[in-house]
Backbone as CSV, one residue per row, in Angstrom:
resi,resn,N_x,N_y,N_z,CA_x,CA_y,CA_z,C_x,C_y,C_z
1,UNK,-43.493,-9.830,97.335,-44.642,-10.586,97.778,-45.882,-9.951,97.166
2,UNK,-46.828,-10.874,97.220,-47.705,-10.295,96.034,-49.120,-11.260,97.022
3,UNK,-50.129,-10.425,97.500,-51.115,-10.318,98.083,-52.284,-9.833,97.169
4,UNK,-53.156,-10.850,96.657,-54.053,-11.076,95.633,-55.641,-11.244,96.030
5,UNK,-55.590,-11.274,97.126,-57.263,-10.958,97.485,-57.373,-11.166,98.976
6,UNK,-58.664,-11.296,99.411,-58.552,-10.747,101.100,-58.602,-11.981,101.447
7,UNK,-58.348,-13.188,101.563,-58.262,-14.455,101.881,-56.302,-14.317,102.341
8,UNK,-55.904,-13.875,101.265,-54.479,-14.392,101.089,-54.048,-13.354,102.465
9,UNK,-54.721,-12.061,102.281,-54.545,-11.003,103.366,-54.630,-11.513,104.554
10,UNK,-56.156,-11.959,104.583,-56.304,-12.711,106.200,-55.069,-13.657,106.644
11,UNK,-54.868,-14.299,105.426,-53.697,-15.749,106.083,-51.970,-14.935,106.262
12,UNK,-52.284,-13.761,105.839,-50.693,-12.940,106.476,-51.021,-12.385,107.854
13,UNK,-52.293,-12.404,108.037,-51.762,-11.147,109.543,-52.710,-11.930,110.456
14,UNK,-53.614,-13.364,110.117,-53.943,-14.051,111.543,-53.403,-13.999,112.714
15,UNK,-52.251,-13.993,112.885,-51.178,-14.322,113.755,-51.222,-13.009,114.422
16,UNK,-51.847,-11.728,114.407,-51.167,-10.390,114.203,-52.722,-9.637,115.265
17,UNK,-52.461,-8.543,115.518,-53.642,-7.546,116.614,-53.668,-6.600,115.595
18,UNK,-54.174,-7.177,114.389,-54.749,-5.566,113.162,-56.248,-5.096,113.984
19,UNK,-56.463,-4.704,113.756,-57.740,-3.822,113.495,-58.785,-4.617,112.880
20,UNK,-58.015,-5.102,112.455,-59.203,-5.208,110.476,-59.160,-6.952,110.673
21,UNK,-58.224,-7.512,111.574,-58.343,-9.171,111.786,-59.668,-9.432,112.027
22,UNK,-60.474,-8.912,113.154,-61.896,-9.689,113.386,-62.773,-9.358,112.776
23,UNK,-63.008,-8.443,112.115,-63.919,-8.058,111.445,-64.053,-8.836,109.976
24,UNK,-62.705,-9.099,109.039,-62.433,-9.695,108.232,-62.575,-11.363,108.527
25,UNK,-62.238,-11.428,109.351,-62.416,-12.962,109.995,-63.836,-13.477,109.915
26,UNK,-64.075,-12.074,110.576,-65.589,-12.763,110.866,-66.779,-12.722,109.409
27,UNK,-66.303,-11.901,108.632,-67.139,-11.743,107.011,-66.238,-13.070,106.449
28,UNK,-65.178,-13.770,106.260,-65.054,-14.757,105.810,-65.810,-16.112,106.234
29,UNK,-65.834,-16.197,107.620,-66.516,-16.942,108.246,-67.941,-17.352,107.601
30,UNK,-68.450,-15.684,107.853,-70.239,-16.023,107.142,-70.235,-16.273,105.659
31,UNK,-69.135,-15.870,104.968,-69.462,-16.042,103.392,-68.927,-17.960,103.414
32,UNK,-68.369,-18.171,104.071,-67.897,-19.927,103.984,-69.622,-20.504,104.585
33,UNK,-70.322,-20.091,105.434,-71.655,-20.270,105.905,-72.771,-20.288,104.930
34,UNK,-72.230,-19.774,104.064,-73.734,-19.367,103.077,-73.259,-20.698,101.924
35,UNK,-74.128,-21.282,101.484,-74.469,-22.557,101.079,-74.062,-22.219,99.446
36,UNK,-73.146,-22.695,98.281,-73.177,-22.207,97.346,-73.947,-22.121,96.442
37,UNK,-75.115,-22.680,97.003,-76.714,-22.873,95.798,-76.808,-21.212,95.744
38,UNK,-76.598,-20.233,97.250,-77.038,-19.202,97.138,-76.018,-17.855,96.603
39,UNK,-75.732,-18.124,95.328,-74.321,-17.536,94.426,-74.976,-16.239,94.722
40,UNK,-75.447,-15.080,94.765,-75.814,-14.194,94.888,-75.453,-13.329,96.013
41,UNK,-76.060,-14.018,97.416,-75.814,-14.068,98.851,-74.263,-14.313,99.091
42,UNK,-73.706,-15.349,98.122,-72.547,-15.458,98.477,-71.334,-14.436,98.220
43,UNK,-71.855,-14.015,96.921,-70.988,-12.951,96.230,-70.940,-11.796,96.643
44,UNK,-72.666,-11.054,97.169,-72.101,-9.793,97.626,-72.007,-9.471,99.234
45,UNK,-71.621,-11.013,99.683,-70.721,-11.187,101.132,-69.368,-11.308,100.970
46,UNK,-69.117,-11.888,100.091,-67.621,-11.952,99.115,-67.331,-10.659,98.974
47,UNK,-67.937,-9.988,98.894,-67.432,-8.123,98.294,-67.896,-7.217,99.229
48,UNK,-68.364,-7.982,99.995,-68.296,-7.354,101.389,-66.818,-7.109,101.968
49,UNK,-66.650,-8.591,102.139,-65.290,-8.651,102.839,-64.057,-7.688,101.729
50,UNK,-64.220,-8.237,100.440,-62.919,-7.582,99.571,-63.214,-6.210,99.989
51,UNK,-64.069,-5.089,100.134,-64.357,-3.979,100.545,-63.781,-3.360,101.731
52,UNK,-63.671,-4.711,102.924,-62.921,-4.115,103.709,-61.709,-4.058,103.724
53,UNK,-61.483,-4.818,103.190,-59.782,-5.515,102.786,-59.292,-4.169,101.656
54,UNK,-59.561,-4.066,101.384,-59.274,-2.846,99.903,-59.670,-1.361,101.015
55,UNK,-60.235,-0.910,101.613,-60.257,0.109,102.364,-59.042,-0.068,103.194
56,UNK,-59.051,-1.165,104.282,-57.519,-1.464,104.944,-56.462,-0.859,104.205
57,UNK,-56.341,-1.288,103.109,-54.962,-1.605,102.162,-54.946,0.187,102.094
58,UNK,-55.991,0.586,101.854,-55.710,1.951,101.162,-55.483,3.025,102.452
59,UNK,-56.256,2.827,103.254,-55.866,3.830,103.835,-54.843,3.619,105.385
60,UNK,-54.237,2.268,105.712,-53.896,1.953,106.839,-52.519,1.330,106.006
61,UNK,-52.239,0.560,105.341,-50.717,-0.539,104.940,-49.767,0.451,104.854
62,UNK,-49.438,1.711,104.653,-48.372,2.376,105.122,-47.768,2.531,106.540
63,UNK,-48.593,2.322,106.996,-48.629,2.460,108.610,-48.054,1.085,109.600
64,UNK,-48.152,0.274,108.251,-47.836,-1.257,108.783,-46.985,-1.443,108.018
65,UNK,-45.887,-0.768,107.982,-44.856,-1.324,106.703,-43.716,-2.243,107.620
66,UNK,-43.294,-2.052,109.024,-42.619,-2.795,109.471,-43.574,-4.035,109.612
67,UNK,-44.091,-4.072,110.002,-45.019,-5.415,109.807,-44.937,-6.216,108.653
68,UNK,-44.899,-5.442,107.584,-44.849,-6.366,106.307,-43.669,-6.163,106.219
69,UNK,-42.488,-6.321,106.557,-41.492,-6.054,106.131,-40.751,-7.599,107.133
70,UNK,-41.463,-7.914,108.228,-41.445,-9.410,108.916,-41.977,-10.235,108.025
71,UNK,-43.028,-10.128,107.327,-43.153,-10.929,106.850,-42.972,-11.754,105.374
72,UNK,-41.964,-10.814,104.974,-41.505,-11.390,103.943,-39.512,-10.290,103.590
73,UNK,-39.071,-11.078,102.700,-38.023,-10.901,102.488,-37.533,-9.979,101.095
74,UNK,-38.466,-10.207,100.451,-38.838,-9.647,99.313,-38.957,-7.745,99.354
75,UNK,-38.268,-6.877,98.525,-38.415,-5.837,98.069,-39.621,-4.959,98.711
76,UNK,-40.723,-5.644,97.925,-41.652,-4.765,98.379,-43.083,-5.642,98.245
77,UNK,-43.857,-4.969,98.798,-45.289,-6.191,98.666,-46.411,-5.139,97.507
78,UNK,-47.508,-6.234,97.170,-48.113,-5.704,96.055,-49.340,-5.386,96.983
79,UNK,-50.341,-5.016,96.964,-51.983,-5.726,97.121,-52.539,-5.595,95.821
80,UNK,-53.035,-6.740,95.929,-54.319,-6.336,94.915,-55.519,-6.845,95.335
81,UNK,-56.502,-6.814,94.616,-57.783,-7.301,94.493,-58.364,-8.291,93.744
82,UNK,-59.082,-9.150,93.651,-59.494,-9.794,92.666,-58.242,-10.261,92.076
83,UNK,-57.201,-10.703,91.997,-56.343,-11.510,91.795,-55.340,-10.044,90.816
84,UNK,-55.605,-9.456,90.517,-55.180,-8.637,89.501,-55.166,-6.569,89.839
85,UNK,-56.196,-6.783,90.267,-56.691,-5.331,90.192,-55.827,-4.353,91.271
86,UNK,-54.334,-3.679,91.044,-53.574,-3.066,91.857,-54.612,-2.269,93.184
87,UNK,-54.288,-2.177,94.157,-54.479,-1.496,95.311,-53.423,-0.491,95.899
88,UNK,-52.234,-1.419,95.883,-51.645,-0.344,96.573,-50.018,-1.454,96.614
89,UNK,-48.955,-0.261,96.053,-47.164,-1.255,96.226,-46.886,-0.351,96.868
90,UNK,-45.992,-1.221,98.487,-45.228,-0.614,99.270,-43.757,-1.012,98.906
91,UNK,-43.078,-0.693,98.924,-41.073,-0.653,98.744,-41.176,-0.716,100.319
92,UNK,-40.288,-2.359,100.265,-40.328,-2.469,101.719,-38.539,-2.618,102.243
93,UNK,-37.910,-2.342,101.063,-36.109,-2.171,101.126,-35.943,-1.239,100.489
């Protein structure tokens, strides 16, 4: 499984009592709020949120490996960032 930015993150663990759910929730929320005339405002609310999402990943997703290990069937999960940019592979078999 392959987890590519903090959107895709949020839509794995909604369901879930992380830590990092409301806070992330709630920076997606305001960056969907901000109007796209204001690309600027929007972007470094956008990298707001990837910031937290990429801190999560790094210093907490070991800790949640049975967790990700429900949610998919697959080997091991990726994170990344920005569609590309490695974060962090857990071996989840």
């Amino acid at each position: 499984m392959i987890i590519s930015n903090y959107q895709q993150f949020y839509n794995l663990i909604k369901s879930d009592s992380l830590p990092i759910k409301t806070p992330l929730e709630s920076c997606i929320t305001s960056v969907n709020k901000i109007c796209s005339c204001r690309k600027q405002a929007k972007a470094r609310k956008s990298e707001e949120c990837n910031n937290l999402y990429v801190e999560y990943i790094k210093n907490y997703s070991e800790a949640n490996v049975e967790l990700w290990r429900s949610k998919t069937n697959d080997n091991e999960i990726v994170f990344n960032h920005n569609s590309h940019y490695l974060i962090k592979k857990i071996k989840l078999r």
